[in-house]
C-alpha positions as CSV (number, residue, x, y, z in Angstrom):
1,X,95.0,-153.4,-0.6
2,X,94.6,-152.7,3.5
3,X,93.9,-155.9,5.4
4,X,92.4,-155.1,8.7
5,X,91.8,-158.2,11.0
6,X,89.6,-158.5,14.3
7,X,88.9,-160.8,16.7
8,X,86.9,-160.9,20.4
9,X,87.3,-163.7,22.4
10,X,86.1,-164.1,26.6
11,X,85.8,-160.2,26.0
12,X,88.9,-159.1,24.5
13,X,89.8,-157.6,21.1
14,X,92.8,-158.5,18.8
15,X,93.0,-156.2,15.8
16,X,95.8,-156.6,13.2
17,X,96.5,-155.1,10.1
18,X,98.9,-154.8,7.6
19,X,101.8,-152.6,7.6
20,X,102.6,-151.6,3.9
21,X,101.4,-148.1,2.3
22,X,101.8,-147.6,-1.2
23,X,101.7,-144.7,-3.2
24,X,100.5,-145.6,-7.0
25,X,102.5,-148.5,-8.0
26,X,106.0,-147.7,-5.5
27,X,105.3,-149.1,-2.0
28,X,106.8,-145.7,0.1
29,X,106.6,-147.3,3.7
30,X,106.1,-150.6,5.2
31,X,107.4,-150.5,9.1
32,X,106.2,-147.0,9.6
33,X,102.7,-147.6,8.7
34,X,100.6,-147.4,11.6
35,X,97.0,-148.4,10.4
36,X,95.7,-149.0,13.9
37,X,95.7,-146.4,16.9
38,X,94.8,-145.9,20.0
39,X,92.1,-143.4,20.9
40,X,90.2,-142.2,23.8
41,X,93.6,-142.6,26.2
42,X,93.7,-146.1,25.1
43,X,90.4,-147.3,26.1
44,X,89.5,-147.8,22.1
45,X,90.9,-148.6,18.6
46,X,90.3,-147.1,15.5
47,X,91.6,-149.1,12.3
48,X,92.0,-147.4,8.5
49,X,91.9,-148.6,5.3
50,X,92.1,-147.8,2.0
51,X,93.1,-144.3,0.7
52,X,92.4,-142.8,4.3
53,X,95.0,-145.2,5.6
54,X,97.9,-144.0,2.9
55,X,97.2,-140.8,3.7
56,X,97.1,-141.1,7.3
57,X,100.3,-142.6,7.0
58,X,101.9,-139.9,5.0
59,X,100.7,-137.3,7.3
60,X,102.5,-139.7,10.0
61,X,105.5,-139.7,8.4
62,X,105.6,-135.9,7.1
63,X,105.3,-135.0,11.0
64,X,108.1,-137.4,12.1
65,X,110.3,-135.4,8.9
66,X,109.1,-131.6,10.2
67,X,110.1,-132.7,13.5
68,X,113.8,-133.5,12.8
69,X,114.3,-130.2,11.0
């Protein structure tokens, strides 16, 4: 289970979320997941959870693997 955390205050955000992704029953990452990012050249966040944040995840970590090769 994702938990995804927000919180505005005087006009700024906080948003925190956990960092583990699990694949069935195995957890396959926990400080690589990145569930939170940065879009629009950092002027916005975008937060996933759920299957789309495992697989976001995966993809993450699938890149970071192509790119050492």
């Amino acid at each position: 289970m994702t938990t995804i955390c927000s919180v505005k205050y005087n006009g700024q955000t906080a948003i925190a979320g956990d960092g583990q992704v699990t694949l069935g029953k195995s957890i396959i990452a926990k400080t690589t997941a990145k569930k939170i990012r940065r879009i629009d050249h950092d002027q916005e966040g975008i937060a996933f959870a759920g299957r789309v944040s495992t697989d976001v995840s995966r993809q993450a970590i699938q890149e970071r693997e192509h790119e050492r090769r």
